[in-house]
N, C-alpha and C positions, 0 to 999 in steps of 0.2 A: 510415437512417444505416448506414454500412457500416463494418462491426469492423476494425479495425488488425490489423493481424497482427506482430507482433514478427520481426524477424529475428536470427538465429544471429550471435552476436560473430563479427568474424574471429580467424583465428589468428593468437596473438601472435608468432609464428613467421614469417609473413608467407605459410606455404602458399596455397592453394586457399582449403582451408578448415576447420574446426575438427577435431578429433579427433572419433573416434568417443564416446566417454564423453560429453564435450562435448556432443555433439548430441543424445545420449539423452536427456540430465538438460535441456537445453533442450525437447527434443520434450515433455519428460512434463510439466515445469513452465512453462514459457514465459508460457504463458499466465495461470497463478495467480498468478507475478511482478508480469506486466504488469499485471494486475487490481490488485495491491498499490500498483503505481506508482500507479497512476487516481487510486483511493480515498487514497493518502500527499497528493496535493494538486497530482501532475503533471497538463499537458498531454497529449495524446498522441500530441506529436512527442518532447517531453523524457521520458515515460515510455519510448518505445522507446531515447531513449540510456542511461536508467537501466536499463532490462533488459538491455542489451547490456555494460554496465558489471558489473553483477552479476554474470553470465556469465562474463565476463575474470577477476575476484575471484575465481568457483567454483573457471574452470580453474586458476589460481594457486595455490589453496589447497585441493584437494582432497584432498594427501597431510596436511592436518593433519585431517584428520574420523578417527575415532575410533573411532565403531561404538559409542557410548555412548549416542546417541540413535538415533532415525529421522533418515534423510538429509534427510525433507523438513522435519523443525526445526533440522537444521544451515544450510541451505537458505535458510529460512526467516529463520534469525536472520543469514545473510549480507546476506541481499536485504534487509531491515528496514532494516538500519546502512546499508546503502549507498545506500539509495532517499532515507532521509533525510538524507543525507549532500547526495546529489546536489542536492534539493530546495532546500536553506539555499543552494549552490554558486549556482545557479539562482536564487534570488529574489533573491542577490546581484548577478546582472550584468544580470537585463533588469527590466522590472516585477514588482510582487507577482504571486506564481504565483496564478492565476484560482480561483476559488472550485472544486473539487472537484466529481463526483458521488457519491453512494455508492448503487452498483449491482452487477450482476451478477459476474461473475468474472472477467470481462474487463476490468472495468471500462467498459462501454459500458453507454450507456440506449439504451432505444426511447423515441422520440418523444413516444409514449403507446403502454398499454397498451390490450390489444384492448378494444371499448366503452367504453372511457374518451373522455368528451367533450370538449375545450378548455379547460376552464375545469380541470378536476379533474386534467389535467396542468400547468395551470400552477402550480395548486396544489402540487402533489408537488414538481414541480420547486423549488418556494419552497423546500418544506419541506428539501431535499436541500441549498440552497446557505444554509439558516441554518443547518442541523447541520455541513458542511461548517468554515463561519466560525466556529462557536464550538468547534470542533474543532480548528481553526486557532490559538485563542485559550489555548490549553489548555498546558501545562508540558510538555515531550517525554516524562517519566516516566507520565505518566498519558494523553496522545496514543497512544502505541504501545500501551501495554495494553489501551487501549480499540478503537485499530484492530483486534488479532490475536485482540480475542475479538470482537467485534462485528460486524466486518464480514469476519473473515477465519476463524470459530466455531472456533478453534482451545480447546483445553482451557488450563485453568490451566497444567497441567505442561509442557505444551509451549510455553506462553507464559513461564514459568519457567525452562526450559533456554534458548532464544532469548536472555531477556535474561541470563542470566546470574543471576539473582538466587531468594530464595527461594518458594515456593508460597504463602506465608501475605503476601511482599510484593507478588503479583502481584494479591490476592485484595483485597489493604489499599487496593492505587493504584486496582482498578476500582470499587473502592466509593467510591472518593475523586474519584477519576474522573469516574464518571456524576454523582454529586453537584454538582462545577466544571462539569459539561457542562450540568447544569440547570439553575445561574442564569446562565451564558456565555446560552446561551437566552434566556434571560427579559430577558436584557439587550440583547440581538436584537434581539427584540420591541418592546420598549420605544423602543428609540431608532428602531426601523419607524413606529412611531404620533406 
């Protein structure tokens, strides 16, 4: 399977092409974005317009960042709102967005893993599109928290500043969180058999 590669928003300007800042903060992050998309529950035609979209939002809003965080949780908490933004936009005008993977940082899988036989990737693969769905199934307050620490190992405090909210309620949702995410599970299952 061959990786996607994100490309650089244009400029809103209609130059060439994007400013140099622009392209830094896409060179460095691009990739972690588009990973977000994957794993948010994009495609990976619709995740690339979702990082492109991102991107346009950065450029737009760059002079409001701060310097009270790291850029990559301002970043971070741009790309978040926006992916999911995009994703609701998108499940609204074609089919339900396809069941997710949660993989690498790209968001791409391999096929299988080396010495993995057929059978034990399909397995995984099972296992990827129940967590996916019941992931799906989950309240957006407790989806995001569980995204940006779980598969994107971000810390509380920075999963804290992103969403805006307190450290003790980020701590509250993923407990609450994993909790709905294991009988979402079970509930999976259940209706599998």
């Amino acid at each position: 399977m061959s990786r996607r590669r994100p490309q650089p928003p244009p400029s809103p300007s209609g130059e060439a092409g994007p400013d140099s800042r622009l392209l830094a903060l896409f060179r460095d992050y691009g990739a972690r974005v588009y990973g977000l998309a994957r794993r948010c529950g994009l495609d990976p035609e619709e995740a690339e317009d979702g990082v492109q979209e991102v991107f346009l939002k950065v450029q737009r809003r760059i002079d409001t960042f701060r310097g009270e965080a790291r850029l990559s949780t301002w970043l971070y908490q741009v790309a978040l709102h926006t992916l999911l933004d995009h994703r609701r936009r998108v499940s609204r005008q074609t089919r339900p967005v396809p069941l997710g993977v949660l993989a690498d940082e790209t968001g791409e899988i391999a096929a299988r893993a080396p010495g993995e036989g057929p059978e034990e990737a399909a397995a995984i693969e099972e296992r990827r599109r129940l967590v996916r769905a019941a992931l799906d199934r989950l309240p957006r307050k407790f989806r995001e928290v569980l995204i940006l620490r779980e598969l994107e190992g971000l810390s509380y405090r920075d999963i804290a500043r992103i969403l805006g909210v307190a450290q003790g309620t980020v701590e509250s949702r993923i407990f609450r969180g994993r909790a709905r995410l294991g009988r979402e599970l079970r509930r999976l299952r259940e209706d599998l058999e």
